[in-house]
C-alpha positions in Angstrom: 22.2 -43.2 17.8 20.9 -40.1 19.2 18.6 -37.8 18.9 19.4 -34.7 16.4 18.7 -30.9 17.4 15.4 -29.9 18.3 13.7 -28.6 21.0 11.6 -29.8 23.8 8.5 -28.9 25.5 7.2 -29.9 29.2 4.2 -29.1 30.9 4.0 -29.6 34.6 8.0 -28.5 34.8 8.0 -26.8 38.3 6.5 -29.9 40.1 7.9 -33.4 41.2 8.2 -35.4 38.0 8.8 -32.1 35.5 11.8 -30.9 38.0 14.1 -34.4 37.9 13.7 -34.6 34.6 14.2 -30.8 34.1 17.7 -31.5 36.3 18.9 -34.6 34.5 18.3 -33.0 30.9 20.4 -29.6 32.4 23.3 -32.1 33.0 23.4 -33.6 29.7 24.6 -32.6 26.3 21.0 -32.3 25.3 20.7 -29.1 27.0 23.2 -27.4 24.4 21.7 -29.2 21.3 18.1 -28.8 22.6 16.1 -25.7 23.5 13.0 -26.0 25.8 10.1 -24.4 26.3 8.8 -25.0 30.0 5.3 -24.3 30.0 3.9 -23.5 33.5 0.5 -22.2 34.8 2.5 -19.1 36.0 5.6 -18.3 35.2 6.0 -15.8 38.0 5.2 -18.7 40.8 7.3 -21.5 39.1 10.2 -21.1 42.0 11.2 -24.4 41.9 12.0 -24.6 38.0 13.6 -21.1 38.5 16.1 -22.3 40.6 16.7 -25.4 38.7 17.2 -23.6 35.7 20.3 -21.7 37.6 22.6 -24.4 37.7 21.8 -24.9 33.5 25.2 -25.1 31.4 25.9 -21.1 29.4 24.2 -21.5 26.2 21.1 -23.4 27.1 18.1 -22.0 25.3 14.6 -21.5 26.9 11.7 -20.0 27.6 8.9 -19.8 30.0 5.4 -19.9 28.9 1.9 -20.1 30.7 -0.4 -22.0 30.1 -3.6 -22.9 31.9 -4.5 -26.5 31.3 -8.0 -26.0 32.5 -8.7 -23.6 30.1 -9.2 -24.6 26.5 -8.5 -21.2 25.4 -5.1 -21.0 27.0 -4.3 -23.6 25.6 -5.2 -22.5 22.0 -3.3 -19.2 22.7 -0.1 -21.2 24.1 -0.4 -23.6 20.8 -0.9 -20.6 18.4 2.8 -19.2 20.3 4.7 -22.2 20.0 3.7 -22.7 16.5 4.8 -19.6 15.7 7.8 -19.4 17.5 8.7 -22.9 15.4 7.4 -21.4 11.9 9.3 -18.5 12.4 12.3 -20.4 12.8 13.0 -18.7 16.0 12.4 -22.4 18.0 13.3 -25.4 16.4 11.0 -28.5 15.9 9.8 -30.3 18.9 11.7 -33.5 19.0 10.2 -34.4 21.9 6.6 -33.0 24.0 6.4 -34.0 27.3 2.7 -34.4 28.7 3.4 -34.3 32.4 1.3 -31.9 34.1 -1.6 -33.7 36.0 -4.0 -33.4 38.8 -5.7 -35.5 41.2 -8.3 -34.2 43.7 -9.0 -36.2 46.4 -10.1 -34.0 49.4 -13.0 -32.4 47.0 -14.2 -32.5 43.1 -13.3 -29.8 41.0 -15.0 -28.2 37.6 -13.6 -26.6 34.9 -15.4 -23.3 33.4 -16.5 -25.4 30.8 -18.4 -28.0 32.6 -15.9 -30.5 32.6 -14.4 -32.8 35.9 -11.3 -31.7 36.3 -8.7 -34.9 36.2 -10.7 -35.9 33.1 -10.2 -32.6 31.6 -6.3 -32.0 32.8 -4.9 -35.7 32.5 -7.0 -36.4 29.5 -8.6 -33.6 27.5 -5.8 -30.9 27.8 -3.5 -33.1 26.4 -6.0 -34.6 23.3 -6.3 -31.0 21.9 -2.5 -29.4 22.8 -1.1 -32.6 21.0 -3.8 -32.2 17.8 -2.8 -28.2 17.7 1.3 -28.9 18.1 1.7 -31.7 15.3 2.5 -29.0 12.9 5.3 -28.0 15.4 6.8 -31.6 15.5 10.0 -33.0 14.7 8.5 -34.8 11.1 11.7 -37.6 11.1 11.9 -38.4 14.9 9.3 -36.2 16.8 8.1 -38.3 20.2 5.0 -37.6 22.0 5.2 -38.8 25.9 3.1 -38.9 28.4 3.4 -39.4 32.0 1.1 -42.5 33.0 1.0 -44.2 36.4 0.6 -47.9 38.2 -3.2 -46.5 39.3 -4.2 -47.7 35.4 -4.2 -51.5 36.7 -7.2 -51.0 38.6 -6.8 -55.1 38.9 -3.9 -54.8 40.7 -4.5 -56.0 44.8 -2.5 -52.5 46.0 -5.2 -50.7 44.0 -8.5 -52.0 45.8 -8.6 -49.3 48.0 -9.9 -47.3 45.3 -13.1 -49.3 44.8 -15.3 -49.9 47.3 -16.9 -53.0 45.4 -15.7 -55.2 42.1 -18.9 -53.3 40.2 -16.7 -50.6 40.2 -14.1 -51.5 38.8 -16.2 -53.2 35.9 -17.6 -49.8 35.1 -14.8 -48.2 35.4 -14.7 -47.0 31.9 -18.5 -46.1 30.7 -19.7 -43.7 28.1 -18.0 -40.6 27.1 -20.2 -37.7 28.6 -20.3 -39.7 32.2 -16.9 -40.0 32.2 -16.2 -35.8 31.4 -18.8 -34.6 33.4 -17.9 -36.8 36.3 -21.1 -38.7 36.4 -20.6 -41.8 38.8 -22.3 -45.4 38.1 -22.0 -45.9 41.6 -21.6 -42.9 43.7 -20.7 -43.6 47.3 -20.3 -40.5 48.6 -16.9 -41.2 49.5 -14.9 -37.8 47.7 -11.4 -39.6 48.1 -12.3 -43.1 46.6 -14.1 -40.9 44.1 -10.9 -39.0 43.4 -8.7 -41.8 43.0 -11.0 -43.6 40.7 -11.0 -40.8 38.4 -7.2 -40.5 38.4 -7.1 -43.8 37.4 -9.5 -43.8 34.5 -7.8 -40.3 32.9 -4.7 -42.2 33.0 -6.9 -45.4 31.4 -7.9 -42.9 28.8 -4.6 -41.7 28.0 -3.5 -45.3 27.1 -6.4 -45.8 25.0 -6.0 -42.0 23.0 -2.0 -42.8 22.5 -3.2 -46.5 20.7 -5.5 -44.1 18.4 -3.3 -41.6 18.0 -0.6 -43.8 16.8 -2.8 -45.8 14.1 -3.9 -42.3 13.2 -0.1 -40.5 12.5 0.9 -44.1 11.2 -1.6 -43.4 8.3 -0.5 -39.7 7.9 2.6 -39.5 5.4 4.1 -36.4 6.5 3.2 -37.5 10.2 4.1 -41.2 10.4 7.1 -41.0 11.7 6.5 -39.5 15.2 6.1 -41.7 18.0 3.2 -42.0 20.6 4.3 -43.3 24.1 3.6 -43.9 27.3 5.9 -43.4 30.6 4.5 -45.0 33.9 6.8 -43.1 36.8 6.0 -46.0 39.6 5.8 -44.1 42.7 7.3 -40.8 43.5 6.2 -39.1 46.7 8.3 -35.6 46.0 5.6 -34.5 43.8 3.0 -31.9 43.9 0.4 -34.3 42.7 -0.9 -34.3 46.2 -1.7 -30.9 46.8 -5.1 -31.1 46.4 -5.3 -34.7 48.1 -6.6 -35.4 51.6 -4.6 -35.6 54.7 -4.1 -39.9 54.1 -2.8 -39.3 50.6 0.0 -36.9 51.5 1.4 -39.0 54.3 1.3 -42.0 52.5 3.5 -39.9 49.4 5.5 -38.7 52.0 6.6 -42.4 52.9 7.4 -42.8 49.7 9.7 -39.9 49.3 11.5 -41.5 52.0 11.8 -45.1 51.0 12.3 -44.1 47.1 16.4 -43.0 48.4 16.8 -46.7 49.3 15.1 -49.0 46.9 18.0 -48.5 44.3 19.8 -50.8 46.2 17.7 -53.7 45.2 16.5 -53.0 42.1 17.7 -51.3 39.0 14.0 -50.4 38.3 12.1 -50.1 41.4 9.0 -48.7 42.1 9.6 -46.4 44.5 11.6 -43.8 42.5 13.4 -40.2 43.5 12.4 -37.3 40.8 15.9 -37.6 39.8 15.8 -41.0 38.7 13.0 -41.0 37.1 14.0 -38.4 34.8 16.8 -40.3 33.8 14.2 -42.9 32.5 12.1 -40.1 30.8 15.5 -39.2 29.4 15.6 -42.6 27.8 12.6 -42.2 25.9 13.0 -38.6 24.8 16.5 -39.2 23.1 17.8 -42.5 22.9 17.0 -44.0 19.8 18.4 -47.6 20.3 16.9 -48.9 23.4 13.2 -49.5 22.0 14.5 -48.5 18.2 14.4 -45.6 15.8 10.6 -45.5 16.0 8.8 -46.8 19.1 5.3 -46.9 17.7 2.5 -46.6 21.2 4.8 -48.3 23.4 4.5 -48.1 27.1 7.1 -47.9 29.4 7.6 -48.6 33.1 10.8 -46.6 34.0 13.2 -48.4 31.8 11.0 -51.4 31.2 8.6 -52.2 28.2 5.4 -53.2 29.9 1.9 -53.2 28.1 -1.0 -50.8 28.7 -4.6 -52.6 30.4 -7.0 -54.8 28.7 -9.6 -51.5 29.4 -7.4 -49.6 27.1 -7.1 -51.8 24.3 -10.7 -52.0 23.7 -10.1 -49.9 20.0 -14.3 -49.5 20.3 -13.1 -47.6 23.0 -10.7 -45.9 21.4 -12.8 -44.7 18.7 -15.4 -43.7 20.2 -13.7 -41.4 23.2 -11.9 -40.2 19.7 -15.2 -38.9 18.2 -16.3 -37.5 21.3 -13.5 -36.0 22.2 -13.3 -33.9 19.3 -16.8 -32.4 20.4 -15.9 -32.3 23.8 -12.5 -29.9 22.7 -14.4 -28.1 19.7 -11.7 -29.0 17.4 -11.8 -27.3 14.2 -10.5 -28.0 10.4 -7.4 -26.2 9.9 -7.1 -26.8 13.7 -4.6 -29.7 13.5 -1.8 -31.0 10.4 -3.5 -34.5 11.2 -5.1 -35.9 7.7 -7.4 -38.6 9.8 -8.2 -36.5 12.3 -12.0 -36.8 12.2 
């Protein structure tokens, strides 16, 4: 069974992830049935999406929309467009928004305007408030929210020590709310790319705990209960721009993987090392088909094509409720802001 017409919406669409899916959906029917709405930072500078978007099939529908995701103004405005375009009939219902634009700054920290560390704000923040202000805009029957995760969530994981310098860490990975947005450290070290990395890591742990209370939020929501809240962990892609604000070390070591990701499908038919191109077809998976993980895959988190589960730290739901609560302050979400019922 497939997914009806609809529309979708991507953010990060220009960069590594965002363009192989972008290519695999342009080769398949969905691009006829579905219309899209690429938002980018600017629309002007999005090269690589441009020139993808030449080889789409005559009659695909879309449109190219900025939107700053370190801005929680632009991001009001870009939500108050959408929704209009989709009241007015002149987009239809988002069957599927794609939460893939990310950050991770590992050669120096960042600040928003606002106040706010940057990866928490981007990977985590930006995503809380444009999902609250685009439910209205959502395909009611079938409507999937996805984000794109990553392996750096298993902080456990031996590959991942290099991002601690000591087990502490890794214990207080997650601490309270205002630390964690204002990129307070429990245990600085001074070291700004083991700083970086850990905060990747824990906007990406926050976004498995938010989709959890998310779901048991729309599950409760009679017009909203049947939209689904996922997770997509792309393994390792080194043709991404995730590294352009990373240190020397980081890019070399993606560029190995850009390399080695041609090869792995050979032994594997989910590896970890994945091309753009194959990954999309994954992310493809989740957007449309509706019988590999059923009709309605309620806060399921996949790995490529795989059903894995998110990390113990996620599926503390004290956690989950409390970065909730704060988060609403954090954004400045108002009533009438969001279609949610429980969304206080």
């Amino acid at each position: 069974m497939n997914s009806p017409a609809g529309s979708i919406l991507i953010t990060g669409p220009n960069g590594g992830i965002g363009i192989g899916f972008v290519s695999q959906f342009l080769k398949s029917p969905y691009a006829l049935t579905h219309s899209a709405i690429y938002a980018v930072r600017d629309p002007a500078k999005a090269t690589d999406l441009k020139a993808a978007l030449t080889k789409a099939p005559e009659g695909h529908k879309y449109v190219l929309l900025p939107i700053d995701l370190t801005s929680q103004s632009s991001i009001r405005s870009f939500a108050t467009d959408v929704n209009t375009r989709v009241s007015s009939g002149s987009v239809l219902p988002i069957s599927a928004l794609i939460l893939n634009a990310g950050v991770q700054d590992t050669a120096r920290e960042y600040f928003t305007d606002d106040g706010f560390e940057r990866t928490f704000f981007v990977n985590y923040l930006a995503n809380f408030l444009l999902t609250l202000l685009l439910l209205q805009s959502m395909d009611k029957q079938h409507g999937r929210v996805i984000y794109t995760s990553s392996t750096a969530t298993d902080i456990w994981w031996s590959v991942n020590n290099a991002y601690f310098s000591n087990e502490e860490q890794k214990k207080s990975i997650v601490t309270d709310c205002e630390k964690m947005a204002k990129g307070i450290e429990e245990y600085p070290d001074g070291n700004v790319v083991k700083t970086g990395q850990r905060r990747y890591a824990l906007s990406k742990i926050l976004m498995e705990a938010w989709m959890h209370e998310l779901q048991r939020r729309i599950n409760t929501d009679p017009a909203l209960s049947n939209i689904s809240i996922l997770g997509h962990d792309p393994g390792w892609i080194g043709a991404t721009d995730l590294t352009r604000n990373g240190d020397t070390t980081v890019k070399i070591a993606f560029a190995c993987i850009r390399f080695f990701a041609l090869f792995t499908w050979i032994f594997s038919s989910n590896p970890m090392m994945r091309t753009p191109e194959r990954n999309g077809g994954y992310l493809m998976t989740l957007c449309f088909d509706r019988e590999k993980f059923g009709e309605y895959p309620k806060a399921l988190y996949v790995d490529g094509g795989v059903l894995y589960k998110t990390v113990p730290e996620a599926n503390d739901e004290g956690l989950q409720r409390r970065l909730w609560k704060e988060s609403l302050g954090f954004a400045g979400v108002k009533e009438g802001e969001t279609v949610l019922k429980d969304w206080k």
